[in-house]
N, C-alpha and C positions, 0 to 999 in steps of 0.2 A: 316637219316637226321641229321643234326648237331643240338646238344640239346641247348633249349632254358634257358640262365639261367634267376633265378627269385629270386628274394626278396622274404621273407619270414616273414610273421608279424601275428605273434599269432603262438606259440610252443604247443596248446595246442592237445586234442584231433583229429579234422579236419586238424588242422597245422601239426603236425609232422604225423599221421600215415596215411590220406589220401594223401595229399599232398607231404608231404615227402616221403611216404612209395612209393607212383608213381613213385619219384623221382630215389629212389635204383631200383626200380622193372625196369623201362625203361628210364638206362641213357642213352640212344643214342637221346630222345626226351627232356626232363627236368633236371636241377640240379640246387638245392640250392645252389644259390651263397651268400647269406649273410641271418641272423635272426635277428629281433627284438622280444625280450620277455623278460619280465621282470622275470621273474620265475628262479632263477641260475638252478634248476633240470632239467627243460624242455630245456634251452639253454644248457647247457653240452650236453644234451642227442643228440641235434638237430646238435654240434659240433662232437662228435664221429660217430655219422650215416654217417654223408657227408662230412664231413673231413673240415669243414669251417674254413677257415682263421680268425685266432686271431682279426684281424683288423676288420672282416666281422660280428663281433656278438656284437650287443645292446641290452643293458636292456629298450630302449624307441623306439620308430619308429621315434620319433623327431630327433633326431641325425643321423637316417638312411637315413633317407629322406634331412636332410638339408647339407648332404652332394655332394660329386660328386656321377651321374646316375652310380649302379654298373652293374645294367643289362636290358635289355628293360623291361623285365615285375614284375612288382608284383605281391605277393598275400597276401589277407588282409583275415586274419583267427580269427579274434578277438572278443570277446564275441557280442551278437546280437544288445547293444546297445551303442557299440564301433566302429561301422563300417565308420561312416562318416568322419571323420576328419582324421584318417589315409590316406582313398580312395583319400579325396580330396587332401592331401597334397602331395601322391603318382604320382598323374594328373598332379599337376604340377608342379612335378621335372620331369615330360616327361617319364612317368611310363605308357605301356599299363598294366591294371589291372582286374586281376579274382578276383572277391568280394564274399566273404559268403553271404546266404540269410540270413534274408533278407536283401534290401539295404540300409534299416533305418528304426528307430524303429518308424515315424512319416512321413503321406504322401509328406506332403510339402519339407522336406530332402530327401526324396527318388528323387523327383524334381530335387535339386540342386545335389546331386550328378550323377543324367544322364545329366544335360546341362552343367555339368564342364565339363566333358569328352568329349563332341559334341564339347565346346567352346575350349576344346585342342586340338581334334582329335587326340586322343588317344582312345583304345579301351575300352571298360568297358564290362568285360562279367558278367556274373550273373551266381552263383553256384548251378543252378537248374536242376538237375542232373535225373529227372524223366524223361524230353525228348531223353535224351540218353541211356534209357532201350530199348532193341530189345523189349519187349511187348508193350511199349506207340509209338514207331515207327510204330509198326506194327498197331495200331492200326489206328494211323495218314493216312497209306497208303491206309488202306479200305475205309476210309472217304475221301482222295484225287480222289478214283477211282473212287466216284460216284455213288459207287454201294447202297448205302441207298437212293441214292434220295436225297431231299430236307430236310433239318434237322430238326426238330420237337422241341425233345426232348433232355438236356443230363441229365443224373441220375449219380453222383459218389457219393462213399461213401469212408470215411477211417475206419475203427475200428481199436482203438489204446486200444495195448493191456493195464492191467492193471498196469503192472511192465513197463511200457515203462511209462505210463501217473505218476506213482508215482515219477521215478525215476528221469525224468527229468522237469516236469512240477508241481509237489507238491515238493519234496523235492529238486529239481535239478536246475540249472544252466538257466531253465528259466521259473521259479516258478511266479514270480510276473512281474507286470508293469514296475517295477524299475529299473527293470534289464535285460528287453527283450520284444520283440513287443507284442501286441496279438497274442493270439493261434491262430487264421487264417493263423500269418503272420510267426510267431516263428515255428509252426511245419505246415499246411498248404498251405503253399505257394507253395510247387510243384504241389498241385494238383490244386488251382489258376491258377498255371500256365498252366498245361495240359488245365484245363476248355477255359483260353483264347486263347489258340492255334485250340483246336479241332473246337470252335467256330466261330474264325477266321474272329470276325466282332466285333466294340466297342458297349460296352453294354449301354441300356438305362435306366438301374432303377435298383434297389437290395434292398430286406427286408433280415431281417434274427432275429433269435430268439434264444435266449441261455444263460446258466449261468451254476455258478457253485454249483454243489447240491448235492454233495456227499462228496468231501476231506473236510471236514470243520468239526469246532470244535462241533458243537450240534448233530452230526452221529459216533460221539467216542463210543465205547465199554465202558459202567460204569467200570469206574477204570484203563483204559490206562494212562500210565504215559507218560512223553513229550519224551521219547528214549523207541526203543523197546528191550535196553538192561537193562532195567531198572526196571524188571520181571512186563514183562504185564500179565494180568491174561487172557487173550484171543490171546496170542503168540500162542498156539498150533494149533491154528484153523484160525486164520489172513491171508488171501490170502497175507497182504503187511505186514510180518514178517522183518523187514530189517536182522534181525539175520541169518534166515534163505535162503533169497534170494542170501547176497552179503558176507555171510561167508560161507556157506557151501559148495559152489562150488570148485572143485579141483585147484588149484592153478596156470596150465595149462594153465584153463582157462579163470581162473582170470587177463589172461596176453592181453586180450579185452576188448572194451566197452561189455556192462555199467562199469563193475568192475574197470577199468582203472581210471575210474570220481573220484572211492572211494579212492585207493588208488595207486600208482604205484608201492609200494613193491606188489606183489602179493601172497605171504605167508597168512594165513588163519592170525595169530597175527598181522600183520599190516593192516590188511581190520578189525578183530576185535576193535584194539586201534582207527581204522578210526572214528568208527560207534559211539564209546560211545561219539565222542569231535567233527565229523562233521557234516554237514546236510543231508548226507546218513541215518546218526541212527537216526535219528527223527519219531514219528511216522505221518502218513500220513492224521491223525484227529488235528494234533495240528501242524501247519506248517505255516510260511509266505507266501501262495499263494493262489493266486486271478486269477491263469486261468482256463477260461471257462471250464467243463468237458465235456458239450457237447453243438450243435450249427448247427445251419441249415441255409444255404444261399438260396435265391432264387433269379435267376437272368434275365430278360427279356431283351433279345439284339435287336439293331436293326430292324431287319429281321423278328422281332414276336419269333424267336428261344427262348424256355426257357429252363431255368437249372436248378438245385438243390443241394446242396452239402452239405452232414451231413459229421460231427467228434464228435465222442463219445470216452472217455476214459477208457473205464471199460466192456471192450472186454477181452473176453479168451485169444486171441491170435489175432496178427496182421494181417489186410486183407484190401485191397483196391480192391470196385467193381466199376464197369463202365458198362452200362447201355445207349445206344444212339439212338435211332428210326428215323430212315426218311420217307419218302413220300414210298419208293419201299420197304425198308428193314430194318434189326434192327442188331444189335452188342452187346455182352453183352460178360463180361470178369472178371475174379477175377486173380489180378496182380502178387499175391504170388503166385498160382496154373499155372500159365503158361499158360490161355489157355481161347483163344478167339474163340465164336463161334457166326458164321453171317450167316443169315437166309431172306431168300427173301418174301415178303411176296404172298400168293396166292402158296408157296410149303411147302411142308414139308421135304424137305432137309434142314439140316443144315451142313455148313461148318465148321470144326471144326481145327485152328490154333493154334500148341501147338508150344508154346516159352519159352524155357527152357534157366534157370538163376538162378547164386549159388544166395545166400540171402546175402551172402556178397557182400561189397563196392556196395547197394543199387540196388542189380542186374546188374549189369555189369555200373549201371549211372555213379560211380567215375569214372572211367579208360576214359568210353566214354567222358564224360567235358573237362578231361585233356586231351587225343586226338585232340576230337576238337580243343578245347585251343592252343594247339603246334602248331597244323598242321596250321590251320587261322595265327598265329603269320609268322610261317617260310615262308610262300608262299607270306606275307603281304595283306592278303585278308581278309580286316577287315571288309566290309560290308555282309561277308560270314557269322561272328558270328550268332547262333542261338540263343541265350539268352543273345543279347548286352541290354545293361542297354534300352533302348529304349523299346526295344522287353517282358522286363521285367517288364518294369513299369506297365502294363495296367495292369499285375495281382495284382502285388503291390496296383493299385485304387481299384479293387475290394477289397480286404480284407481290407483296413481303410474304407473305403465308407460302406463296410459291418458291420463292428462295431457303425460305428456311428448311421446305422441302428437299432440296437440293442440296444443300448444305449440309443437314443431315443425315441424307439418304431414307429418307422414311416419308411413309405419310401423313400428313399433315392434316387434321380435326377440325372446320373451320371454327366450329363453336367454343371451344375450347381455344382456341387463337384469340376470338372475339373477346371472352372472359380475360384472356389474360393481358391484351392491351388496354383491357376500359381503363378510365379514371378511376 
C-alpha cells in the first residue's frame, strides 16, 4: 500500500518508539512527515530516525498546525493532560487524528473533543490498543458466537505489578491529578474499554470503592530519607529500591521502558546522576501522588448484565484476568498467559484456546492500532474505525462516572451523568 504520512506531536516515550518505531519497522504503511516537540533531544532523535525535513520539525504543535495541512493524519502523543487542544486544533486544520488515551483528562472535554471530529468529519481514533491483541479478539469472538448464552456476568481484574505502580503512578509521569486523569482513566481505560465492548449495551448505574493506602507518607520505613540514594536504612530489603531497580540493570537494557523515562543515556552513571536530581530517585513513601493504589467498579447495564472490575497496585508481577458467565456457558482467561478456556455448562469438557503473544508493544495491540489506523485511512473507510472517538467515549463515561462514584460514596445514574456533561 502507499504509506500514509502523519504528523507527529509528542516525541516522547509512545511518540517516537511506538509510533515512530511502526513507522521504520513498516514504511510501506506510515512515515513521519513532520514533529512537534518541544524537547531539542527528542526532536533531533525524531529528525535522525526518519530523516524529517528541516522545515518539518517544531518545538510547539501551534506552529504545526497553523500552518499549511503537511499530511492527512495526525498523531497527538502528548502527556495525558495535553491531549485536547492539540486534537482539536489538529481537527480543524482538516487532520484525520489517532489520539492517546485517554481523550481528556475531564468527562465533559472528552465530549467536545468527539463532537469536533463528528462536526469536521474527520476521523478521530482512540489509542486503545487492548482490542487489537489476538487474546481480547478472541475472546470477542466466543462471545459473538453465542456460545455462553445470555450474559450474566463480567469479572476482570488488572494486577499491576509493584515496579509498574511505583514507577509510573507514585513517582512517574502520572503520579497526581495535576498532571493526568484518574487511575481508571490514566492506566485503566483499556480495560473500560474491553468491559464496554464485551458488554455491548449502555450502562445504567456504577458504584465503586477505592483509595490510596499504601505509597504515602505515614507507611514509610522509620528513617527513609526523601531519595533512595540518600542511604536509606531499609534499601537492602525495599521491594521499591529505586537504586536498585533503574541502576542495576545492564545498560542494554536500559535502552527500554521503564529505563528510558529515567534517562536516555543508558550507561549505569547517567541513570545513576538521573536518580539523585529526578523523580525516578525519590522514595515511593514521600512523593507527590494521589493515585488510587487500588479500586473496584461495579457496573449494572441495561440488560440486568453486571460487572466488576478491580485494579490493585502492588502485585508481584502483571496479570489481567477475565472471568464471563452466560446462561449456557462460561469463559475465563489470564491475558499474559495466553490462554482462554470455555466450558459449557451441564459438561465437563473444557475447551482450552492458547493465544500466544510477545509482551512487547502490548502483545501485539501497537502494530494491530497502527494497522487498523492505516489501513481505515488508505481505503477511506472511516466508519470502519474500531475505536473512533465515539465508540470510545462510553468507556471514557464509565471511569469519570466511576470516580465520581467514589468520591461521593454513592451511586452514580449513568443517564443523568450523560444529561449533565452534554453540551
Amino acid at each position: 500500500m502507499t504509506p500514509i504520512d502523519a504528523v507527529l506531536v509528542g516525541a516522547g516515550n509512545r511518540g517516537r518508539y511506538t509510533y515512530g518505531g511502526y513507522a521504520l519497522a513498516n514504511p510501506d504503511r506510515l512515515r513521519i512527515a513532520a514533529v512537534a516537540e518541544p524537547d531539542p533531544e527528542r526532536r533531533r532523535a525524531m529528525v535522525e530516525e526518519h530523516g524529517i525535513a528541516v522545515d518539518a520539525v517544531f518545538d510547539d504543535w501551534r506552529a504545526l498546525f497553523d500552518g499549511p495541512r503537511r499530511a492527512p493524519a495526525a498523531i497527538v502523543a502528548t502527556g495525558d493532560t495535553l491531549h485536547v487542544e492539540p486534537a482539536l486544533a489538529a481537527l480543524e486544520a482538516g487532520y484525520h487524528v489517532l489520539l492517546e488515551k485517554p481523550i481528556a483528562p475531564t468527562a465533559a472535554e472528552c465530549v467536545r473533543v468527539v463532537e469536533a471530529a463528528e462536526q469536521c468529519g474527520r476521523l478521530l481514533q482512540i489509542g486503545h490498543v487492548l482490542r487489537f491483541t489476538r487474546f481480547y479478539q478472541q475472546v470477542h469472538r466466543v462471545l459473538e458466537s453465542g456460545r455462553l448464552g445470555q450474559l450474566v456476568a463480567i469479572d476482570m481484574k488488572e494486577h499491576v505489578a509493584h515496579w509498574h505502580m511505583t514507577h509510573s503512578y507514585v513517582r512517574g509521569k502520572f503520579r497526581n491529578r495535576e498532571i493526568a486523569a484518574p487511575i481508571l482513566l490514566a492506566k485503566c481505560c483499556h480495560d473500560l474499554d474491553l468491559l464496554a465492548w464485551f458488554a455491548d449495551e449502555p450502562a445504567r448505574r456504577i458504584v465503586s470503592l477505592g483509595s490510596l493506602s499504601h505509597y504515602r507518607a505515614d507507611r514509610a520505613p522509620a528513617g527513609a530519607p526523601e531519595r533512595c540514594s540518600d542511604g536509606c536504612p531499609v534499601q537492602a530489603t525495599c521491594p521499591h529500591d529505586a537504586v536498585h531497580f533503574y541502576v542495576d540493570p545492564d545498560p542494554k537494557l536500559a535502552r527500554i521502558w521503564p529505563w528510558t523515562d529515567v534517562s536516555p543515556d543508558p550507561s549505569r552513571e547517567a541513570r545513576q546522576r538521573a536518580l539523585e536530581t529526578g523523580p525516578y530517585g525519590r522514595c515511593v513513601y514521600h512523593c507527590d501522588n494521589d493515585m488510587n493504589d487500588h479500586q473496584v467498579v461495579n457496573v449494572e447495564f441495561e440488560s440486568g448484565l453486571t460487572a466488576s472490575f478491580t485494579v490493585q497496585g502492588l502485585a508481584t508481577e502483571e496479570r489481567r484476568t477475565i472471568r464471563i458467565t452466560g446462561s449456557r456457558g462460561e469463559l475465563r482467561g489470564v491475558f499474559q498467559d495466553g490462554v482462554i478456556e470455555v466450558s459449557k455448562h451441564g459438561s465437563f469438557e473444557v475447551e482450552r484456546l492458547e493465544v500466544s503473544a510477545s509482551a512487547m508493544d502490548h502483545y501485539g495491540g501497537d502494530p494491530g492500532l497502527l494497522d487498523h489506523f492505516t489501513d481505515v485511512l488508505a481505503r477511506e473507510a472511516y466508519t470502519e474505525s474500531r475505536t473512533s472517538g465515539r465508540i470510545s467515549l462510553e468507556s471514557h463515561l464509565l471511569g469519570f462516572a466511576a470516580e465520581r462514584a467514589r468520591e461521593e460514596a454513592r451511586v452514580v445514574e449513568m443517564s443523568a451523568f450523560r444529561d449533565e456533561i452534554a453540551p
